[in-house]
N, C-alpha and C positions, 0 to 999 in steps of 0.2 A: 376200645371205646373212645378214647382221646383222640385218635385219625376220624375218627368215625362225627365225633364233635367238628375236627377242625376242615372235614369235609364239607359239612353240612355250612357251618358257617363261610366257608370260598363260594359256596352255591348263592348264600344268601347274597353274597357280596353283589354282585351279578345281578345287571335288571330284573333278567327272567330265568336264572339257572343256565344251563346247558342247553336246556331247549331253542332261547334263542339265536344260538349257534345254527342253526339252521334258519333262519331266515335271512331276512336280505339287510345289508348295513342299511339299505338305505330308506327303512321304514322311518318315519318322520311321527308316525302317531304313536302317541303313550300307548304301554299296555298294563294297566294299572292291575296289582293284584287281589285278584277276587279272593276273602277270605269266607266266606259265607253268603246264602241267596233266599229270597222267600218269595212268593207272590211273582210280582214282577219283575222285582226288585236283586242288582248284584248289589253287595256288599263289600267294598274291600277296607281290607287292613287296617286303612288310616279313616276306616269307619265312613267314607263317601259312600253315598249311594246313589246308587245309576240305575234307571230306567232300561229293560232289557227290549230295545227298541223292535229287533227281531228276532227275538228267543235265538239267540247265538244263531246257527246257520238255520234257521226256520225249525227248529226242534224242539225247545219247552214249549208244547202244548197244552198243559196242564197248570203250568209254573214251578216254580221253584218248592224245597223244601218241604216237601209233603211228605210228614210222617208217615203217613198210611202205608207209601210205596216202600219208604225203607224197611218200615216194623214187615210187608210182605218179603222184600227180598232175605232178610235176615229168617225170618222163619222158613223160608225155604231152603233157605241155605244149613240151617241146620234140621232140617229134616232133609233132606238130599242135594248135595252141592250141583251133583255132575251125572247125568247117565248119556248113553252116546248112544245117537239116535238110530246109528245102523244096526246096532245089536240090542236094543231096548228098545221098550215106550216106557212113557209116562203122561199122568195125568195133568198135570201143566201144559203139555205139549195138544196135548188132545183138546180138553179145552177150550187153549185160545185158540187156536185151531177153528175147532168149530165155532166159536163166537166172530172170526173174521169173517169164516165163508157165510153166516149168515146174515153177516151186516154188508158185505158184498154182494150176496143174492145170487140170482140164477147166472150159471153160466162162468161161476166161480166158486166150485164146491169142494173145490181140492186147494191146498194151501204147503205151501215149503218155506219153512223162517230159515234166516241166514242171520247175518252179525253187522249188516250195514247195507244202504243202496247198492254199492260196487256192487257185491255179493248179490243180489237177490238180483241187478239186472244180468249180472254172467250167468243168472242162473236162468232167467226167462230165455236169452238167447242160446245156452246148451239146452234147455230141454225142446227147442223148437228144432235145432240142429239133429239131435236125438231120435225126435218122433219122424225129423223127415228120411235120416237114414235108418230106419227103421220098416218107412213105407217106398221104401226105394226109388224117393227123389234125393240120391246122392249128390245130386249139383247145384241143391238150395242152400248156397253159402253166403251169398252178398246181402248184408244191412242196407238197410237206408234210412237215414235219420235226416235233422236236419243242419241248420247253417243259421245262425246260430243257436248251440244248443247245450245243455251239458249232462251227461249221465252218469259219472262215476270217476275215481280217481286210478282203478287200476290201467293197467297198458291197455288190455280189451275193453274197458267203456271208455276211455280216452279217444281209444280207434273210432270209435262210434261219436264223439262227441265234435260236435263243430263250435270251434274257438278257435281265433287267431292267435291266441295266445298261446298256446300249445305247437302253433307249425311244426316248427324248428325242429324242439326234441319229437315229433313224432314220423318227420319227415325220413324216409325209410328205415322204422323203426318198429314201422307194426303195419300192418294192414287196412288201411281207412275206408269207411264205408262210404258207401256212394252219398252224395249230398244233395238238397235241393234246399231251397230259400226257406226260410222259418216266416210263417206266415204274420209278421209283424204289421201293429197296428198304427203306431206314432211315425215311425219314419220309413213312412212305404216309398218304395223308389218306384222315378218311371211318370210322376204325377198322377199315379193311382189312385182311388180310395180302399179304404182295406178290404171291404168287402171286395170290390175288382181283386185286387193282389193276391189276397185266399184264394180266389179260382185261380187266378195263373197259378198258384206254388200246387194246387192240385194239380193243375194239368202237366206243371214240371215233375211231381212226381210220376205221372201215367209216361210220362216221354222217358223217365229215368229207369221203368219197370219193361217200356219197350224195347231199349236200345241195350238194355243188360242181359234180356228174358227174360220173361214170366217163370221159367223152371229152372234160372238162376238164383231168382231173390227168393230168400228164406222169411224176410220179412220187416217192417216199417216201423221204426221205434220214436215217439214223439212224446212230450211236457204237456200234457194238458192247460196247464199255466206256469209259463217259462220261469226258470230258476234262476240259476246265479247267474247266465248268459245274457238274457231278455229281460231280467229285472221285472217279471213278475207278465210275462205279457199275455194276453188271451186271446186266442184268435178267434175271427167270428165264426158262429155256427155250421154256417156256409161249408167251412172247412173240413169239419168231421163229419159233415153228411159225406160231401167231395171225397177224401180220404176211404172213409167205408165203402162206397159205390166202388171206387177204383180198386181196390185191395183185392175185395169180394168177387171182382169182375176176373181178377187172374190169379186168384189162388192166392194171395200173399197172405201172412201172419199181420195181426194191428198188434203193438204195446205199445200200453202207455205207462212211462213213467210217471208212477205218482210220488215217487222219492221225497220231494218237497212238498209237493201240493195235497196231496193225500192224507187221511187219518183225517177226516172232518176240518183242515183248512177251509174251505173253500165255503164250507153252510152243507156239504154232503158227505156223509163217511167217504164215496167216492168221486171225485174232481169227475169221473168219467158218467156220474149218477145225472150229470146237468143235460148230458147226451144219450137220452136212451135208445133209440132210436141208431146208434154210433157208436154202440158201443166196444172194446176192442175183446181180442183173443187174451189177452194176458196183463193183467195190472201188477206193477211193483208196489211194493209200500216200502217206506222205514221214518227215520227221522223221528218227525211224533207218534210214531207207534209205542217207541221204549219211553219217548217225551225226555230224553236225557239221564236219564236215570240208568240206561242200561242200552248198550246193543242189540237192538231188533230191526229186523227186516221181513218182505213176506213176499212172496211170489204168487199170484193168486189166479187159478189156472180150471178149465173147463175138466167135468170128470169125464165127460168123453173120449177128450184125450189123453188126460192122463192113464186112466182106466185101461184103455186099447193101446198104450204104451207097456202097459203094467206086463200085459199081456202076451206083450211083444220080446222088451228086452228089457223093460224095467228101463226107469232112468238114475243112473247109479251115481250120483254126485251127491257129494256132503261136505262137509268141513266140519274140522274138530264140532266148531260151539255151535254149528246149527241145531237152534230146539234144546239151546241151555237151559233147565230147572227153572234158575235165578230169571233169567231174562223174560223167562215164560212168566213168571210171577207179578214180574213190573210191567210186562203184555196186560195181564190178566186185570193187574190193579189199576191203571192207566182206562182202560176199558170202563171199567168199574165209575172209575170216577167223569167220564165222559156219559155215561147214561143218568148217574145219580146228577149231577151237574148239569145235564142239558147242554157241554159244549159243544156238539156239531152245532144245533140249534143257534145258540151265543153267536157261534164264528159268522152267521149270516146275519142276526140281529145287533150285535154290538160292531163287527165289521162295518153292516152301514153309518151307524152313528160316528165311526171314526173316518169313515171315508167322507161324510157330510162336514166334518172337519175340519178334514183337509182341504177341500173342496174351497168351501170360505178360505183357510190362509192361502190357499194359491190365486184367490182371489185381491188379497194386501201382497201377496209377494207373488209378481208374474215368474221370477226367476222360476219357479215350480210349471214346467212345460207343458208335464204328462203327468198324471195319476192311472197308474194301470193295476190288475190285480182282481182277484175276487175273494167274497167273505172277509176273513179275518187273516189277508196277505194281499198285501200291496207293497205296488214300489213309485216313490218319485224320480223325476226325471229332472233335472237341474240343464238350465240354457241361458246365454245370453242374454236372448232373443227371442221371446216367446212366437214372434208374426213368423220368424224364417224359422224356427226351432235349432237355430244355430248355440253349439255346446261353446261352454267359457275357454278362453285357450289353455293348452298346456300350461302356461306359467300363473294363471288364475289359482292351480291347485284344486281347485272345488273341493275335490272328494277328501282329501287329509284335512284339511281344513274343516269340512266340515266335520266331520269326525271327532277331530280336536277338540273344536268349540262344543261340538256335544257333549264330551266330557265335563268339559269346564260348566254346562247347563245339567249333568246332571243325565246325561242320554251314555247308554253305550249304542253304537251305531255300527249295522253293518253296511258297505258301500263298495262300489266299484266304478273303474273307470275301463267301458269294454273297448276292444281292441283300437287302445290308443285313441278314445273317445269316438273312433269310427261310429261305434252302436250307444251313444252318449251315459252322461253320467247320472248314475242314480244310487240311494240309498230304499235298505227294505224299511218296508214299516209292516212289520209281521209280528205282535207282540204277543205273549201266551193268550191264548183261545180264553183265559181266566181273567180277563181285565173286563174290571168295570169302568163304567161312562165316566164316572166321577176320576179314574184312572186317564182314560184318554184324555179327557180335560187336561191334566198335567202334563202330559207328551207333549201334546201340540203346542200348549204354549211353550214348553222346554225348548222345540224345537224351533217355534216361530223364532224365539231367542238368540237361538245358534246358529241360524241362518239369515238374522240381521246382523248378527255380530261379525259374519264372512263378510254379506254387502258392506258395510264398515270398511275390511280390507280392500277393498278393491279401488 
């Protein structure tokens, strides 16, 4: 017991335990410790509280601390911890199950839960791999996503994923999928407007499906509205019509990742629901699905196919905690509290009021470039120069800085700076689907705060 005290205490000693041993010395922003969270609100220690700017990586969609979800995982957990999906069922499992497929709708009546995005996009790309060697197109291996993009943290959605930040370790390391332009809206190259550049990146993928063959490519994996990569971006409609004609026209598989944008972000249970018309072959979910509470993900898949899979060879992937009890339970309650609540609804109705906003402080502060994003997920875009949209330089710092001063107003804040500012710097502003206007009020000015207190440094 006494090693066991004077361990604990060596840990305390230490900013952030052992953990921070893995990160980079050269992190510059606090990471203050969260002891408790409610609403929107983190909590830490020395009893601050902070504004959950963008529900940590876009994931409290519900908010923090809601009894309801714990008192469900805990009763489930003591009525049945663990049963393994390949040799059981259960009713949690079924269920949510079928309350996705029917807030998904036609065309999505079959559903696979996994333990996080990574998982649920390996899992959309083995079962298309699957059903094509199955029908004996054995030579549909090549992705094609885009540039930039991002899908996942394993080696296989890394391969998929377009970041410059990643080259290096991936460079012959894994298999990279073919690329083309992410149909970006603020900094279209070329003297484009974005509608123009959406058809070019369509016509680069049809040249991309040409020059590889049509009964090479297995199939085209895109963000609905871009994540960590794109800082929230939306391409015009233009483009998913584009996308669907070309796919449809040679056989290809559509997925969209809804990893981030999904789970009623956007004002629609699906980011993909704004496109009917475009719609794809296979949607992911996670993130707000569990709403932080718990690991979930979903893969949400036509019964056609799967069915005529079934049939065939079955598609035989699992992992341990796909279709955990627990996980099902906080699926279940999370659910629950999105219909009782009206948050898809919220995320389009309270999203505008905070995008109208923002809107006015990017009007007292030009440094705010871009506002991109939809519903209840956005991201700003930070510039010098609002007339060139030229980003502040390296030595500005923007993004830790801002960060910082967030802190100090009162925001936790998530930010990036994309490849070396190439794709400029921005912060999310995605905060639980659960905030009220009288909430937003607060933000903005926290942040109008924190981002004259930068201008200040400059």
């Amino acid at each position: 017991m006494t090693d066991a005290i004077a361990i604990t205490r060596a840990f305390r000693a230490e900013p952030g335990g052992p953990q921070d041993l893995f990160y980079s010395a050269s992190n510059k922003v606090p990471l203050p410790i969260i002891e408790r969270a409610e609403g929107i609100w983190l909590i830490g220690e020395d009893g601050k509280r902070y504004i959950d700017v963008s529900s940590g990586p876009v994931v409290s969609n519900v908010g923090h601390g809601r009894a309801e979800i714990a008192d469900r995982m805990a009763a489930q957990a003591r009525t049945m911890d663990f049963a393994y999906s390949r040799t059981s069922r259960h009713r949690p499992n079924m269920e949510l199950t079928a309350r996705l497929a029917a807030l998904a709708g036609p065309g999505y009546e079959r559903v696979t839960l996994s333990s996080g995005g990574s998982e649920a996009m390996e899992s959309a790309i083995k079962f298309l791999r699957t059903y094509a060697l199955a029908k004996g197109m054995k030579a549909k291996r090549t992705v094609i996503s885009c540039r930039p993009s991002y899908h996942g943290g394993t080696i296989g959605t890394l391969s998929i994923t377009g970041d410059d930040a990643y080259a290096n370790f991936l460079d012959g390391f894994s298999i990279p999928s073919v690329k083309i332009p992410a149909p970006v809206t603020y900094r279209v190259p070329g003297n484009r407007n974005a509608g123009e550049y959406a058809e070019d990146c369509v016509q680069a993928l049809e040249d991309a499906i040409v020059a590889a063959g049509p009964e090479n490519i297995l199939c085209f994996v895109f963000e609905p509205v871009g994540g960590l990569s794109t800082g929230c971006n939306v391409a015009p409609d233009a483009f998913f019509r584009g996308v669907h004609a070309v796919c449809h026209k040679y056989g290809i598989w559509i997925v969209h990742d809804e990893i981030l944008c999904g789970s009623g972000r956007t004002g629609k249970f699906l980011a993909s629901h704004h496109y009917p018309n475009a719609l794809p072959d296979i949607v992911v979910l996670a993130k707000g699905l569990g709403a932080g509470y718990a690991p979930l993900a979903a893969t949400l898949m036509p019964a056609a196919m799967v069915d005529e899979l079934a049939e065939l060879t079955g598609f035989n992937v699992s992992h341990t905690y796909s279709a955990n009890p627990v996980c099902c339970a906080v699926g279940l309650a999370v659910l629950d509290i999105y219909e009782r609540e009206r948050l898809v609804e919220k995320a389009a109705t309270t999203g505008a009021y905070l995008k109208g906003l923002l809107t006015d402080l990017q009007k007292r502060l030009p440094m705010i470039g871009d506002i991109r994003g939809r519903g209840m997920l956005m991201a700003l875009e930070f510039v010098a120069d609002p007339a060139t949209k030229t980003s502040f330089p390296a030595e500005a710092d923007v993004i830790d800085k801002v960060r910082t001063l967030g802190l100090d107003h009162g925001l936790m804040i998530y930010a990036r700076r994309t490849a070396g500012g190439k794709n400029g710097d921005w912060i999310m502003v995605s905060p639980p689907m659960s905030i009220t206007e009288a909430e937003c009020d607060d933000l903005v000015a926290r942040l109008e705060a924190s981002l004259r207190a930068f201008l200040a440094t400059l």
